[in-house]
C-alpha positions in Angstrom: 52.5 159.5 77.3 50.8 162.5 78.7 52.7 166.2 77.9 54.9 167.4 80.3 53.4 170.1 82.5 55.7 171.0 84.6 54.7 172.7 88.5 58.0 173.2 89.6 61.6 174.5 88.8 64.9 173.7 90.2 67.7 176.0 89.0 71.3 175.5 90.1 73.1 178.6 91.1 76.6 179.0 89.9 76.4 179.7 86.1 73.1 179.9 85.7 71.7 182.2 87.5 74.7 183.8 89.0 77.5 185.2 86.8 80.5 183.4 89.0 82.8 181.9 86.2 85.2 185.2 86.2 85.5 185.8 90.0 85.4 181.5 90.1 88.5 181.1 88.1 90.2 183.7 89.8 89.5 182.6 93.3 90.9 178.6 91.7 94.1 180.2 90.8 94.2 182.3 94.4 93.7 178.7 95.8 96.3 176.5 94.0 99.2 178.5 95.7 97.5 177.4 99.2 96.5 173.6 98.1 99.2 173.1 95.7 97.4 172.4 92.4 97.8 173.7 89.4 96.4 177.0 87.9 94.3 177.4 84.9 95.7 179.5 82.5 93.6 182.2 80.3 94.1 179.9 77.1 93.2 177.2 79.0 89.9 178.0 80.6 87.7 177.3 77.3 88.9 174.1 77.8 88.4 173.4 81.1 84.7 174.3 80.0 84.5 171.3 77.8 85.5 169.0 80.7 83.5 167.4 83.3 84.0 167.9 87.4 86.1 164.7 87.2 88.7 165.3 84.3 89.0 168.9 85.9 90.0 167.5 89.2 92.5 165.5 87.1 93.9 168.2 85.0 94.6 170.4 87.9 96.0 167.5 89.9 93.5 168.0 92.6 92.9 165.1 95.2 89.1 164.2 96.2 90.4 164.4 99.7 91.2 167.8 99.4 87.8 168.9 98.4 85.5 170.0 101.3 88.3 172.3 102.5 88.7 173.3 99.2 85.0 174.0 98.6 84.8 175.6 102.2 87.5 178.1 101.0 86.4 178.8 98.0 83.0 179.8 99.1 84.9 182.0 101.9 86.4 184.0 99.0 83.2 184.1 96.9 81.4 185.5 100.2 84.1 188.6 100.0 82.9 189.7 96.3 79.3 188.4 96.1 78.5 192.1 96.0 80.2 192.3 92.5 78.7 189.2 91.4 76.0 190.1 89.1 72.6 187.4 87.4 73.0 187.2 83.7 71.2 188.9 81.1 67.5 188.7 81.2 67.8 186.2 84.5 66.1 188.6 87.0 63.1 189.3 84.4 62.4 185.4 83.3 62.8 184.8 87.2 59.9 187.3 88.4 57.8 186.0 84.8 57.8 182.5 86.1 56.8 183.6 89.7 53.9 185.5 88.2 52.8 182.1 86.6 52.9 180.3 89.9 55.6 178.3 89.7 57.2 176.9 92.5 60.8 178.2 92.6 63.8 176.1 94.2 67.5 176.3 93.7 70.3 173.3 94.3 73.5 174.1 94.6 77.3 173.6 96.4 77.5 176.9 97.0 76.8 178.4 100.7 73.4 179.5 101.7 74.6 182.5 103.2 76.2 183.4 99.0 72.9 182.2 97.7 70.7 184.3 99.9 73.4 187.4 100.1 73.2 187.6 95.8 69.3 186.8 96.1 69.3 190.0 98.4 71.3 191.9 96.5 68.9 191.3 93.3 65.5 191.4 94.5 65.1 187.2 94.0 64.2 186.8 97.5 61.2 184.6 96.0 62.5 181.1 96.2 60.8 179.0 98.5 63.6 176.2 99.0 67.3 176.5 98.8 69.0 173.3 99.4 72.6 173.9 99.5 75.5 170.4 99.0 79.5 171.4 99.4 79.4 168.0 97.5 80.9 168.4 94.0 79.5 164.8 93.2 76.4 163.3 94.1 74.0 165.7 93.1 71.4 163.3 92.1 70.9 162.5 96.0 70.7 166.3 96.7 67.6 166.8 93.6 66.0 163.8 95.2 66.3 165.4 98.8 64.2 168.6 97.5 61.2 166.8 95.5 60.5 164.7 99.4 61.3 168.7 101.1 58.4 169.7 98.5 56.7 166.6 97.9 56.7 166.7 94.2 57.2 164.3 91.9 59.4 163.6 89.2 57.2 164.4 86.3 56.3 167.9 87.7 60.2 169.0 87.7 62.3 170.8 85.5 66.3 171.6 86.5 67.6 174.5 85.2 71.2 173.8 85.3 74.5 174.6 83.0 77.1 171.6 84.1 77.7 168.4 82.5 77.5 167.1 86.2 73.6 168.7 86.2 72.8 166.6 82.9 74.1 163.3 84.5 72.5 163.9 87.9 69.3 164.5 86.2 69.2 161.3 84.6 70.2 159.7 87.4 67.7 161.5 89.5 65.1 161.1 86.9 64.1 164.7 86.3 64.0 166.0 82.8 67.0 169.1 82.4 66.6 172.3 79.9 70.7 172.8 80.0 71.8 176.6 79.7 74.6 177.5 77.6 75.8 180.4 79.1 77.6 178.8 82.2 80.2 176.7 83.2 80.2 174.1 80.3 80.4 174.8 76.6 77.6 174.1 74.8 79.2 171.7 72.7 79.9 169.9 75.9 76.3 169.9 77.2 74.8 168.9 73.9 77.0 165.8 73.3 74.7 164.4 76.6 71.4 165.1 74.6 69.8 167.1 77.1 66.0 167.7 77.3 66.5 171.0 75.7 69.6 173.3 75.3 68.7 177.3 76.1 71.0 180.3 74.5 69.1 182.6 76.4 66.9 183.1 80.1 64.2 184.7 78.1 63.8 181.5 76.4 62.6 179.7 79.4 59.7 182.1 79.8 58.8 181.3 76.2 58.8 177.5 76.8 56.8 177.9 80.1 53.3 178.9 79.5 51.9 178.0 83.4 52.0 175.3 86.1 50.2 172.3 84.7 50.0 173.5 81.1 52.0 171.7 78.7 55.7 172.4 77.8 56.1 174.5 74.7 59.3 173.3 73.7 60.5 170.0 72.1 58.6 167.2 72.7 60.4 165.5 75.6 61.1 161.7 76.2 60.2 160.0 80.0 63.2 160.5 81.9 
């Protein structure tokens, strides 16, 4: 099998490279009084970390139907305090490395484009050539597909930043190898139970692993997705 040289890097948005978990819980809890489900309690939200998209609907007895308006309201309320919303530590400096290098940036997400592009603003990230934005909490794996044809790449030349379980799955299912971040919205004990390509502590380690488009990854060896 030849080494993995990735060209081009998807990130997701929401907890990895936007600090959203704080102002994300507290928007939930604004929204169970309006939709009727229950809210997540300050003991409760490491747990809700460990859980995947599905067993969280479940545990606060949310019904898919409800989910676009939820979604659409949610991003509403996000729009309101995207000024306070700040990248994590390091993010804004591996970002502009890995544009240097000549790697073709892309983000996936179900947030807005108008939250993605108003935080991108904000923090002088206005270099990502594609943002392809899903209100779909599921289904991801159609959405990753949807931006290699938009950028007519293949598999083997992508890498997907991402920090939910539901990134890990939709990678495989895609067919995209995944270096998992475990800063976001799953624990890392969640996201290493699904054996991802690689599990990161910190942005700066993606630089590290990322020498240039086309040379070979630096990390672990990698299987073929």
């Amino acid at each position: 099998m030849e080494p993995f040289a990735p060209e081009i890097l998807l990130f997701d948005f929401d907890g990895t490279l936007a600090d959203t978990f704080a102002a994300g819980l507290e928007i939930l809890n604004l929204l169970s009084q309006e939709f009727g489900f229950r809210k997540v309690g300050a003991d409760e939200a490491q747990r809700v970390r460990e859980m995947s998209v599905t067993q969280v609907l479940d545990f606060l007895g949310v019904r898919k139907i409800q989910l676009p308006r939820i979604a659409r309201r949610g991003s509403e309320e996000l729009r309101r305090r995207i000024h306070e919303i700040q990248p994590f530590p390091g993010m804004v400096e591996t970002i502009k490395t890995l544009h240097r290098r000549g790697y073709r940036l892309a983000i996936v997400t179900s947030n807005t484009e108008d939250n993605v592009l108003a935080f991108l603003k904000n923090h002088g990230l206005e270099i990502f050539e594609n943002i392809r934005c899903s209100s779909k909490l599921l289904g991801k794996a159609r959405v990753i597909r949807s931006v290699l044809r938009r950028m007519d790449s293949a598999r083997s030349q992508v890498l997907f930043i991402g920090d939910e379980i539901r990134d890990v799955d939709a990678c495989r299912k895609a067919g995209v190898r995944i270096a998992a971040v475990g800063w976001g919205y799953s624990g890392p004990s969640a996201l290493t139970a699904l054996n991802p390509d690689v599990l990161l502590d910190a942005p700066e380690q993606l630089a590290a692993l990322l020498p240039a488009p086309g040379r070979a990854w630096t990390g672990p060896a990698l299987s073929q997705p």
